[in-house]
Steps between C-alpha positions, in 0.01 A plus 500: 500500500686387826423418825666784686777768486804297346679642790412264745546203279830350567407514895204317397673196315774505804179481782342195301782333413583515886151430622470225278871365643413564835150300508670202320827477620469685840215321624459175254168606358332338162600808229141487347327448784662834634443689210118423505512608844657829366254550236205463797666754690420877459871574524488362138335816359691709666822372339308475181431916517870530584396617867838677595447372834466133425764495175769733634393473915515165587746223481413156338537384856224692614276450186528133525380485882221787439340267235501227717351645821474317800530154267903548484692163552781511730773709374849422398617829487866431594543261233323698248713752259398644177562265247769586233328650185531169288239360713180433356216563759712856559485526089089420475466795737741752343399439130094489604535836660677624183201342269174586714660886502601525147208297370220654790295141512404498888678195667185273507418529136879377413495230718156405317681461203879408617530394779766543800662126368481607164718799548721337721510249171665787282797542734688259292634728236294809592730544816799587292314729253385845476127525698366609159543163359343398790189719534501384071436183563235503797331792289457195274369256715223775620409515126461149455292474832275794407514490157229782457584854548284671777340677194351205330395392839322770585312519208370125490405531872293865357294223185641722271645419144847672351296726305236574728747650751722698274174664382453599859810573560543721137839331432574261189366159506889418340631659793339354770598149364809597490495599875311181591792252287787667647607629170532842610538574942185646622743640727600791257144545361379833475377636819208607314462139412545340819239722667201451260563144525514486856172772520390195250533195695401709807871478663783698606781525246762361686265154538584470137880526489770197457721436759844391417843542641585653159264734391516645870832551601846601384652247681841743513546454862568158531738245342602120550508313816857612490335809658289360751625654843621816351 
């Protein structure tokens, strides 16, 4: 499942990309030390729900200075332009917009796991391939940081065994382990499924489902870095 309507997600690569830019190259701040800043601001749910006012209303510009407040180093405004789309802070904005909509992980709990650096790491070759390959890869990374699903969690944090919850639950003891082992995407369970477990593990359904960048998004709408500014 994504983030938001798809509709607004080009607009939302372009406005981090360009806040990003801005707070690095416009007014010499430290990229993570920004970003945390970002993540501590409420203006980071709002682009994380695809707010239409903060993903399609605002500039970078104005993003960048909103997160910082009244703590905004002097401004070089007139020496400042967008940087071309090679560049790589503009890059670890657009393609983390892309993977936090297709994938639906809230901004904190990626940065948890790969952090602002990290994706700024994959610009060399990731820049010059399609954002799938991209959102691939860090999909891979979250798996290796939290290698057990939100199912298997769940259920340890509950005390109960494998076969004491698919007794509750009235599914297959096969088929939860299968769930639990990523052998089959609990994703695409049954709904039936999904609900008794969740009704199981006292939980809402959704609390239970993998994000990932592939499993939640078509990724149709955008290409390469080729494509960047269109």
């Amino acid at each position: 499942m994504t983030a938001y309507d798809e509709t607004y997600v080009s607009g939302a690569q372009r406005r981090l990309g360009a806040m990003l830019d801005f707070a690095v190259s416009g007014m010499g701040l430290d990229l993570a030390d920004f970003y945390q800043r970002f993540l501590e601001h409420a203006l980071s749910r709002r682009f994380e729900a695809g707010d239409p006012a903060i993903v399609s209303g605002r500039s970078g510009e104005e993003l960048a200075l909103e997160v910082l407040g009244g703590n905004a180093p002097e401004l070089r405004p007139e020496s400042w332009q967008p940087s071309p789309v090679a560049d790589s802070v503009y890059w670890t904005g657009w393609a983390l917009a892309f993977y936090q909509w297709a994938s639906g992980w809230p901004f904190v709990a990626i940065q948890q796991r790969v952090g602002i650096e990290d994706i700024r790491s994959l610009y060399a070759p990731y820049h010059e391939m399609d954002i799938r390959q991209f959102c691939d890869r860090v999909d891979s990374i979250m798996e290796r940081a939290q290698p057990e699903t939100n199912l298997k969690a769940r259920r340890v944090s509950a005390g109960l065994s494998q076969s004491q919850l698919a007794a509750a639950a009235g599914i297959p003891v096969r088929t939860l382990q299968q769930y639990e082992q990523r052998q089959k995407n609990v994703n695409h369970a049954r709904a039936d499924y999904v609900i008794a477990l969740a009704r199981a593990l006292s939980c809402a359904p959704e609390d239970l489902m993998e994000h990932s960048a592939k499993s939640g998004a078509s990724t149709r709408s955008s290409g390469s870095t080729l494509a960047l500014l269109g």
